[in-house]
C-alpha positions in Angstrom: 11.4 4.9 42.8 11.2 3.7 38.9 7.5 2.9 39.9 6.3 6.5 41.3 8.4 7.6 37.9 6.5 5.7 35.8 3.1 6.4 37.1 3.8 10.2 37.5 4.4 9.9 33.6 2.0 8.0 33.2 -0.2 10.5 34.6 1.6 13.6 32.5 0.6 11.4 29.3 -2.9 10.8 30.0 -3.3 14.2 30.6 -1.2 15.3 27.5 -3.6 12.4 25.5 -6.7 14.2 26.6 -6.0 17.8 26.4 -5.3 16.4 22.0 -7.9 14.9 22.2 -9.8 18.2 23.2 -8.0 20.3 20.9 -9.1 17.6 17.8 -12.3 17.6 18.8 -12.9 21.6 19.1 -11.0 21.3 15.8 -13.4 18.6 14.1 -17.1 20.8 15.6 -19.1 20.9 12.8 -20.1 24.6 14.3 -15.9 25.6 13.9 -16.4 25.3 10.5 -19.4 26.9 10.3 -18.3 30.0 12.3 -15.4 30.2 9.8 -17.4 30.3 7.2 -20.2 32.9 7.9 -17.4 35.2 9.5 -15.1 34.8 6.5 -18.6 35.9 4.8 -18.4 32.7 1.7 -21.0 31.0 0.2 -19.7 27.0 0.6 -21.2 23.7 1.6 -19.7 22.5 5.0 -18.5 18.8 3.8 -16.6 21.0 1.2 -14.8 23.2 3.9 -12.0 21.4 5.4 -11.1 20.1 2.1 -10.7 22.8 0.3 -8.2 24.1 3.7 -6.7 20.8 3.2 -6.0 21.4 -0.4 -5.2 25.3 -0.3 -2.5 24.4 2.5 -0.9 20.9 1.0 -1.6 20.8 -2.5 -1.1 19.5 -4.9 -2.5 16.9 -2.6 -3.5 13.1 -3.8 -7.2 12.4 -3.5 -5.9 9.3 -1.3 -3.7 11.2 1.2 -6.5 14.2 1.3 -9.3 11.4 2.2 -6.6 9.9 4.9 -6.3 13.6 6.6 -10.4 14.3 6.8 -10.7 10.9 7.7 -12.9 10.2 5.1 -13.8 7.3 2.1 -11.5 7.9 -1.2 -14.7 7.9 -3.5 -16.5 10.1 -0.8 -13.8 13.0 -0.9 -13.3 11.8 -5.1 -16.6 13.2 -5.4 -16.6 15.9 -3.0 -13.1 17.7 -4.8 -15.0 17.3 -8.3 -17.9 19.3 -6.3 -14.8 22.0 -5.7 -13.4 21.2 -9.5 -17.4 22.4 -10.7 -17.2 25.6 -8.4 -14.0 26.5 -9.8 -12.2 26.3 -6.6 -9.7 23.5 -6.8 -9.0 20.9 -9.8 -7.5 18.1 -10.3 -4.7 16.5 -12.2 -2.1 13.9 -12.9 0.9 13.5 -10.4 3.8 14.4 -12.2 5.7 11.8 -11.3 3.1 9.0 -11.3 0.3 9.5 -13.6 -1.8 6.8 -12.0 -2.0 9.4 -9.0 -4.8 12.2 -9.3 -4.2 15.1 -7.4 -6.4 18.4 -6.3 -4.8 21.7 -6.8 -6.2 24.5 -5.4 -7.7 27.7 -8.2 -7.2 31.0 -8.1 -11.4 31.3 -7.0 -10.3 28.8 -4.1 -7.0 30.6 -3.3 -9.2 33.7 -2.8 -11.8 31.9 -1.0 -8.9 30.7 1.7 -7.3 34.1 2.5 -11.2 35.1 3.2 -10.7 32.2 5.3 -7.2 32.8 7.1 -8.2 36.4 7.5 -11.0 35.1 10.0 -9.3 32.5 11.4 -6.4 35.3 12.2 -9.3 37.2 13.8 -10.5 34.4 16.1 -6.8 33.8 17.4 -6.0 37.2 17.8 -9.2 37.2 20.2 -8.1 33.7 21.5 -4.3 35.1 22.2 -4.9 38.5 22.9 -3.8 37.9 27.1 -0.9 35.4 25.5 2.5 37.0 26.1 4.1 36.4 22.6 6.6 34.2 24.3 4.4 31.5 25.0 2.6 32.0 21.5 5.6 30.9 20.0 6.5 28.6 22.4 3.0 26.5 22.1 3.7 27.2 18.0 7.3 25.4 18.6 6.4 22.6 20.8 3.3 22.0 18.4 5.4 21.8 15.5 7.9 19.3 17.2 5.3 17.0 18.2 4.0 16.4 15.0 7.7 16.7 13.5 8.4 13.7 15.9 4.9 11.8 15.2 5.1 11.5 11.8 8.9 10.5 12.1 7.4 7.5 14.5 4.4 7.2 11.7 7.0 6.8 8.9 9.2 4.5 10.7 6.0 2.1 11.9 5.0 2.2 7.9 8.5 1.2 6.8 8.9 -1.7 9.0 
């Protein structure tokens, strides 16, 4: 019995694996981005995009932590958030804590910029949800939240060994 158990799981996991792996590649389209941008009607290069998101939702963010979350070189996204720093939308400073640590705060111009943003991304879930009972909007919201909750608990853990 243990066996069919474990290969019915088994089976619920890989399924589980590829519908993230769906949802982080429709996420990581080159053309999601671009949708965002012409609907949220900005003017901004698409290398720029997710980083400026990045910083607007998490800043102050390191430079080191933002290239580990786009998945990108440290001195690629170095360059890319002085590109921001020149456009006025995000800046960078010293950690408080540990000057050795630069950080990328988000401007006022980029605050603005990212509610023009989140105002069209609202729109395109509204369409997406609109047959969703709000039940199971919150429910996928919830269970979302846990499993991220619960994978970077495991993340930390791994890194403190």
């Amino acid at each position: 019995m243990k066996s069919v158990q474990n290969t019915h799981n088994g089976a619920a996991f890989d399924d589980l694996h590829n519908a993230l792996l769906m949802i982080v590649g429709t996420f990581n389209r080159p053309q999601r981005d671009e949708l965002l941008i012409k609907e949220s009607n900005i003017q901004l290069d698409r290398a720029l995009f997710p980083l400026l998101i990045q910083i607007g939702r998490f800043g102050p963010i390191g430079v080191v932590e933002l290239a580990e979350r786009a998945g990108r070189d440290y001195t690629t996204v170095s360059r890319q958030v002085a590109k921001l720093e020149e456009l006025g939308l995000a800046q960078r400073q010293k950690n408080a804590k540990d000057k050795r640590v630069n950080e990328a705060v988000i401007t006022a111009a980029g605050k603005a910029m990212t509610d023009k943003i989140d105002a069209a991304r609202a729109q395109i879930y509204q369409n997406l949800f609109a047959s969703w009972p709000d039940e199971e909007r919150a429910e996928l919201a919830r269970l979302l939240q846990k499993f991220v909750g619960d994978f970077i608990a495991i993340d930390k853990s791994k890194t403190a060994d």
